[in-house]
C-alpha positions as CSV (number, residue, x, y, z in Angstrom):
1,X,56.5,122.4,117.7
2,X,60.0,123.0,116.9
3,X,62.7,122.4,114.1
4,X,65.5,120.6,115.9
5,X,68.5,119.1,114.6
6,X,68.8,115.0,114.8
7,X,72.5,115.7,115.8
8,X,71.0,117.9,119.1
9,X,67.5,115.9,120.0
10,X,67.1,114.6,123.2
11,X,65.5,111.2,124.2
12,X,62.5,111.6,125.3
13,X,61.4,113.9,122.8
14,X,58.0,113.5,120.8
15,X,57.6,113.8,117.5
16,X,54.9,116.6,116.6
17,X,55.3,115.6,112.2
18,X,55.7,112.4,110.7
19,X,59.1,111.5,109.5
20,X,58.8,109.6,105.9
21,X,61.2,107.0,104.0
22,X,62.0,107.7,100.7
23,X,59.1,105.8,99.2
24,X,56.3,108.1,101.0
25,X,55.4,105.5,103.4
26,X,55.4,106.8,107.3
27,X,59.0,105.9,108.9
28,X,58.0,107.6,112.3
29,X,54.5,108.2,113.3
30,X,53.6,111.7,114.5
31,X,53.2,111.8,119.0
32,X,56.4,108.8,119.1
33,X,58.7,109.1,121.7
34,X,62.0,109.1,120.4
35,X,64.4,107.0,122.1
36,X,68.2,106.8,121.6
37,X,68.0,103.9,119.2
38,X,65.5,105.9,116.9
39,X,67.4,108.6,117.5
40,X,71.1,106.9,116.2
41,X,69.1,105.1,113.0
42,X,68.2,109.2,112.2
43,X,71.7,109.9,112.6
44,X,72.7,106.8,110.2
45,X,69.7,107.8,107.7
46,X,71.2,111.0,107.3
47,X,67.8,113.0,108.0
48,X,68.7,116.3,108.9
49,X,65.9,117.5,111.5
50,X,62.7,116.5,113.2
51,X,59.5,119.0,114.6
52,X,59.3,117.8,118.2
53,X,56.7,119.0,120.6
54,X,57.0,121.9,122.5
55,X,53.8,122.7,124.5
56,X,53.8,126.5,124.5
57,X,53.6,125.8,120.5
58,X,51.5,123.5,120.3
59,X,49.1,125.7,117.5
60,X,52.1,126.3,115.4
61,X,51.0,125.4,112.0
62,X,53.1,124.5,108.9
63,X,52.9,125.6,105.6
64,X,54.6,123.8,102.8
65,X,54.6,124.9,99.0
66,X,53.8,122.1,97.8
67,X,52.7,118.8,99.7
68,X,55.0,116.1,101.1
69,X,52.6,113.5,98.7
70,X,53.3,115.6,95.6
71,X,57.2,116.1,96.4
72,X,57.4,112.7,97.1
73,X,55.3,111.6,94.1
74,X,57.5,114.1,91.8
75,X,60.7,111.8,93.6
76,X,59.6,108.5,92.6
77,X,59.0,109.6,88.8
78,X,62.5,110.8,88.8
79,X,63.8,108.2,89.9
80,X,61.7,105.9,87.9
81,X,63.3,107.8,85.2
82,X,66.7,107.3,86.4
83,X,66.7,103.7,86.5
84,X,65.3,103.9,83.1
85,X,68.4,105.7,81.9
86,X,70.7,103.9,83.9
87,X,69.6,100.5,82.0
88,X,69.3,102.2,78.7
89,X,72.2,99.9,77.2
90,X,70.6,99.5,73.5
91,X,70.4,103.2,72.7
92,X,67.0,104.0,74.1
93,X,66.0,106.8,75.8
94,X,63.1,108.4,78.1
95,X,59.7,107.4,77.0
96,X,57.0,109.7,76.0
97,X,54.9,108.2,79.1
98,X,57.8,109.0,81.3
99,X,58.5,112.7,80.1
100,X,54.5,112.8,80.1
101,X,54.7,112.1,84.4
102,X,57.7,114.8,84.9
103,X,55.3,117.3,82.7
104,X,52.3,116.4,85.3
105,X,54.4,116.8,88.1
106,X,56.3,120.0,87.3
107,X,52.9,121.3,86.5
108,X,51.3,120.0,89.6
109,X,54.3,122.2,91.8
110,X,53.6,124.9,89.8
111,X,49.8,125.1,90.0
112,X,51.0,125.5,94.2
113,X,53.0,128.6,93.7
114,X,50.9,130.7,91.6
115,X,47.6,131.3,93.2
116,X,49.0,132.6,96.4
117,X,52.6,133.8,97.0
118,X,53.8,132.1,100.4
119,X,57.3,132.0,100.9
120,X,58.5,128.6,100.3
121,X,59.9,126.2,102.9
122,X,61.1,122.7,102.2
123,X,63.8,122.1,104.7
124,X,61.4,120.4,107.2
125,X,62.2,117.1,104.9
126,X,64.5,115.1,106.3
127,X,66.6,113.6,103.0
128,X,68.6,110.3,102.8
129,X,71.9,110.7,101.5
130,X,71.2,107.6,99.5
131,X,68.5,109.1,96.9
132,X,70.2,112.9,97.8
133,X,70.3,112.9,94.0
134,X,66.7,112.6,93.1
135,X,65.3,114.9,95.7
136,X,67.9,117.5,95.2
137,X,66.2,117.4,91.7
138,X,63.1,118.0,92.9
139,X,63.9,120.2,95.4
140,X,66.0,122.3,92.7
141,X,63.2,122.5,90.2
142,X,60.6,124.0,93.1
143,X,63.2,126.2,93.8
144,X,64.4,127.2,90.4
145,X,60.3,127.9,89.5
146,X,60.0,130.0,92.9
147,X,62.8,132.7,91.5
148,X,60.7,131.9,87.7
149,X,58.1,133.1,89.6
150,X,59.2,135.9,91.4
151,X,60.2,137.3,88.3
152,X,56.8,137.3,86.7
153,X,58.1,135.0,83.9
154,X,55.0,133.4,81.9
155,X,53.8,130.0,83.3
156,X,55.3,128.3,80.3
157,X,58.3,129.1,80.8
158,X,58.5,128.4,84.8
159,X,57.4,125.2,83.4
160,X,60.1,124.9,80.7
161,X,62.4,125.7,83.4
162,X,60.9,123.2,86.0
163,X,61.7,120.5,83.3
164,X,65.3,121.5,82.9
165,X,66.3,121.4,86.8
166,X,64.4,118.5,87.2
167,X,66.8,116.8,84.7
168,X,69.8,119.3,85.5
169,X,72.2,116.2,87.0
170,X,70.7,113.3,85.0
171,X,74.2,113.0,84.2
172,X,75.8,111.7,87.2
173,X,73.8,108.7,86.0
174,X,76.9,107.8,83.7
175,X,79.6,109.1,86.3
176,X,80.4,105.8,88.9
177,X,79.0,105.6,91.9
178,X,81.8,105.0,94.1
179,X,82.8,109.0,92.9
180,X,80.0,110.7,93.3
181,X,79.5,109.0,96.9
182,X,82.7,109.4,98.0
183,X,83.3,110.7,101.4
184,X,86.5,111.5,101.5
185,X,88.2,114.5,99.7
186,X,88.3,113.5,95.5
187,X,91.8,113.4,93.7
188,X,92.0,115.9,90.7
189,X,91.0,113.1,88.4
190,X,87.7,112.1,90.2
191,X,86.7,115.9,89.9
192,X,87.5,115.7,86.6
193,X,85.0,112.8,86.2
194,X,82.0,114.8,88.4
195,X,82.5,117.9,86.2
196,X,81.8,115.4,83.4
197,X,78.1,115.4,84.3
198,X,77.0,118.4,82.5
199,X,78.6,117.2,79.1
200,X,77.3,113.9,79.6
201,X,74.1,114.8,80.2
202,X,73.5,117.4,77.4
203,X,74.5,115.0,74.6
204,X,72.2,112.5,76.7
205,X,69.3,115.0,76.6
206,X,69.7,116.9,73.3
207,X,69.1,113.4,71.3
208,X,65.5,113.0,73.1
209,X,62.9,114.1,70.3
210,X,60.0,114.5,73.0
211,X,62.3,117.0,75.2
212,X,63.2,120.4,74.2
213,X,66.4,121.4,73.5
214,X,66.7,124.4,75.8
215,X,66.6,121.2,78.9
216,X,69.7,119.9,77.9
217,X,71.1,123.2,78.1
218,X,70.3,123.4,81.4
219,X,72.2,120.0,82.1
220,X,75.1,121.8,80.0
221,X,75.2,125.4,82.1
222,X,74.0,124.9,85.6
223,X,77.8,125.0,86.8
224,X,78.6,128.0,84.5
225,X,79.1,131.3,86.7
226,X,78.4,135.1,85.8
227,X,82.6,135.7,85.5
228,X,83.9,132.5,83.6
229,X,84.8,130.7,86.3
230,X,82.3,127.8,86.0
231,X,82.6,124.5,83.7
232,X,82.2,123.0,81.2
233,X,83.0,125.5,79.1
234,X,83.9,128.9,81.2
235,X,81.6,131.1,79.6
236,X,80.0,134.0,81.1
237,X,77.2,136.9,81.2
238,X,74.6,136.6,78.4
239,X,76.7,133.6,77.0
240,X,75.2,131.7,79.7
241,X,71.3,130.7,79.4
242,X,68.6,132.7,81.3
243,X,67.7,128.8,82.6
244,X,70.6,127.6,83.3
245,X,71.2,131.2,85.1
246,X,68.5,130.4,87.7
247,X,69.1,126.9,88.4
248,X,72.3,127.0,88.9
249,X,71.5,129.6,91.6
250,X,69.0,126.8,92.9
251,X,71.3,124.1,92.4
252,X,74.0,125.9,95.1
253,X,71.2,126.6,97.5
254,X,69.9,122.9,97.9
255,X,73.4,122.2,97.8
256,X,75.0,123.9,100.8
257,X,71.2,123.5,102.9
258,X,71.0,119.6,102.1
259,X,72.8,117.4,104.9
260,X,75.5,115.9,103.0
261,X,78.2,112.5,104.6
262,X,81.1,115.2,104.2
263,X,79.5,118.0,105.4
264,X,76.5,119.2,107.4
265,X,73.6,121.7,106.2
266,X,73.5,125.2,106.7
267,X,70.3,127.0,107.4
268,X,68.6,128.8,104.9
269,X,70.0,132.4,106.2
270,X,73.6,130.6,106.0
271,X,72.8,129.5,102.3
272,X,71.0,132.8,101.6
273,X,74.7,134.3,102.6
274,X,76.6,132.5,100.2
275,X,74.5,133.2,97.6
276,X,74.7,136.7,97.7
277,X,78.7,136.8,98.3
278,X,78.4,136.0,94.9
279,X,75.7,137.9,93.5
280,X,77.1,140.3,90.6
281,X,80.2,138.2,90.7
282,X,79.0,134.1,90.0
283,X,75.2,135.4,89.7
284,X,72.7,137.4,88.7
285,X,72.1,139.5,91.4
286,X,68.2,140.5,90.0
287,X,67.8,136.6,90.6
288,X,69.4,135.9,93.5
289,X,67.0,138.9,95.1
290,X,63.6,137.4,93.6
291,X,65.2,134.1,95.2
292,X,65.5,135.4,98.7
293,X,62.3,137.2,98.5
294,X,61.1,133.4,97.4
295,X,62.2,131.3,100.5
296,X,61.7,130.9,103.9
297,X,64.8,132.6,105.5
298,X,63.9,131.8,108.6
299,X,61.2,128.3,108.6
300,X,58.7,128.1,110.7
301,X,60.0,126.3,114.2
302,X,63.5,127.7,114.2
303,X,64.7,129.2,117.7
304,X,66.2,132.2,117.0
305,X,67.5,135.1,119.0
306,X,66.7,139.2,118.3
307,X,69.2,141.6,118.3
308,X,67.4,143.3,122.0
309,X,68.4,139.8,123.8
310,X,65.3,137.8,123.6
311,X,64.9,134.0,122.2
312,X,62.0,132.8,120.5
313,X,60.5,130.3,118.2
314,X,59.4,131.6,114.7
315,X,56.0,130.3,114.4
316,X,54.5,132.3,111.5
317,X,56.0,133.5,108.1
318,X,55.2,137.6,107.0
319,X,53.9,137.5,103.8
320,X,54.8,141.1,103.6
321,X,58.7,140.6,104.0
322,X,60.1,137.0,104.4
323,X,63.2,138.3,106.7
324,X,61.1,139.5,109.3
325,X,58.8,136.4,110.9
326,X,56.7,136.8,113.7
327,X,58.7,135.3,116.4
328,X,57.0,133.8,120.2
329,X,59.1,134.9,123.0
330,X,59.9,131.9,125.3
331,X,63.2,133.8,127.1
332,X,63.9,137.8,128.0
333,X,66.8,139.3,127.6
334,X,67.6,138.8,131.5
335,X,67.1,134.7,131.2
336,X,63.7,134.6,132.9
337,X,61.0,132.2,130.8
338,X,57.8,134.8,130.5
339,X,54.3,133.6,129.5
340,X,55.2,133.1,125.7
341,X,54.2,136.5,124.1
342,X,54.7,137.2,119.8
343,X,56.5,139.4,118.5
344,X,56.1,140.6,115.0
345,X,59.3,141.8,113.5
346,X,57.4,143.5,110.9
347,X,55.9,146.0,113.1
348,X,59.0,146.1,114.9
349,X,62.2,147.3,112.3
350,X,64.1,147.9,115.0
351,X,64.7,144.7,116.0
352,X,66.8,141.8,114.0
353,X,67.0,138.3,113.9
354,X,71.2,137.8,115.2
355,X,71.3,134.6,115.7
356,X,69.7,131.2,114.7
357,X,69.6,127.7,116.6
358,X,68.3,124.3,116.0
359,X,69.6,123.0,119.1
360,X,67.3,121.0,121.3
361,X,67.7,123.7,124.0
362,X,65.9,126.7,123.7
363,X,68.4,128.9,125.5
């Protein structure tokens, strides 16, 4: 199989995973043929890529972090939990049962990243633009527990820390709608309204008896940088909260990798980039290491080319060192298609990934 962009697919093309709506229920059944109507409703949908069939990969298997059923199951308590705030008009807040389900499900994602360290890969799902906010909370909090993770910090606290991305943005649920959807670019005063989030949503939070306080930090200092430059206050260094530290590193990523109406996703390479243009600058750069050592840099199914002219498909992850995949050559360097051969780049340090493609073409 291979990770193609909906924007590059072909007609004609087979799916080789399921695509899923935002409830968990199958959209597209694994083995369908996509045709140009399927292939426009994508588009429209917003997903961002499909596997399709390939068959000199057909024993490519995927590994994912944590299941589709759990992320989605982790998607529909927050936004369960969403609607509840959204209607809280009489000065109630989360109930006890409802905090009780994020606990279960944080602890669910985290039970999947401690007993074996895989590099974690979640850009296979295909998000809807419409509920980007609730699985850009999930897929912040899995993120945000990865770098926890990665730097050894005790399971209570990757949990603690789980909690407070998965409620980082709760408050865009008092900023309008027709803002935070806007397509076009926003006026100085509808900026001013986004950035109102963070305040929003720590005086929302920091009233909640059965959460603790250090979440609602987390909604106050995700957008707080290493230098001052962040909001809602500007502070910096130590000032800013080890939590708030790492999701907000978590919170760019899913950001700038999500497919977005104003602007497209980058790969995780392209995200990984931007992140470390600001390491030591926006932030910690011990973090944004244990992040990249974290996630898949280059997923499983992405055609890539190596620095000695050849194109392949990544088909396995290294456990050893997540920048260097094993890779099966499907073109040489002179354009000729051998029998598909593997190369691992582990065993091979002389050669580099240079260039990355989900294009439906291979060469």
């Amino acid at each position: 199989m291979r990770l193609v962009s909906t924007k590059s697919v072909k007609p004609g093309s087979k799916l080789a995973q399921p695509v899923y709506n935002d409830k968990g229920s199958v959209l597209i059944q694994r083995d369908v043929e996509l045709t140009v109507n399927i292939i426009d409703r994508l588009r429209e949908l917003r997903y961002t890529y499909v596997y399709i069939r390939d068959d000199r990969l057909q024993d490519i298997e995927l590994y994912f972090s944590t299941s589709n059923e759990k992320r989605l199951k982790a998607m529909q308590v927050i936004h369960k939990s969403f609607q509840e705030i959204k209607k809280n008009d009489n000065g109630r807040y989360l109930t006890e049962k409802m905090t009780d389900k994020i606990t279960s499900s944080i602890q669910e994602m985290v039970s999947n990243l401690r007993p074996k360290r895989q590099t974690l890969t979640i850009l296979s799902d295909m998000l809807i633009y419409d509920d980007y906010i609730f699985s850009h909370s999930v897929n912040v909090a899995l993120y945000a527990m990865a770098i926890a993770n990665e730097m050894k910090l005790p399971v209570s606290v990757v949990e603690e820390i789980g909690f407070g991305a998965i409620l980082h943005d709760v408050g865009k649920m008092f900023v309008p709608q027709e803002v935070l959807q806007k397509t076009g670019k926003l006026t100085d005063s509808e900026f001013e309204q986004i950035k109102e989030h963070t305040t929003k949503g720590f005086h929302y939070l920091r009233k909640m008896n059965n959460i603790p306080l250090v979440v609602a930090h987390c909604a106050y200092q995700h957008h707080e940088r290493m230098n001052g430059s962040g909001y809602p206050r500007g502070i910096s260094g130590s000032d800013i909260h080890l939590y708030a530290k790492i999701i907000g590193i978590a919170d760019v990523f899913d950001a700038v990798t999500s497919n977005r109406v104003y602007r497209d996703a980058m790969l995780p390479h392209e995200g990984l980039e931007i992140l470390f243009a600001g390491a030591g600058d926006q932030f910690d750069m011990e973090m944004v290491e244990a992040f990249k050592r974290s996630v898949a840099i280059y997923p499983t199914g992405l055609t890539v080319r190596l620095s000695d002219g050849r194109m392949g498909i990544v088909i396995r992850q290294n456990e050893d060192i997540n920048t260097r995949p094993i890779i099966r050559i499907l073109q040489e360097a002179d354009g000729t298609e051998p029998v598909p051969y593997e190369v691992d780049l582990y065993e091979h340090l002389n050669i580099t990934v240079v260039a990355s493609s989900t294009s439906a073409e291979t060469n």
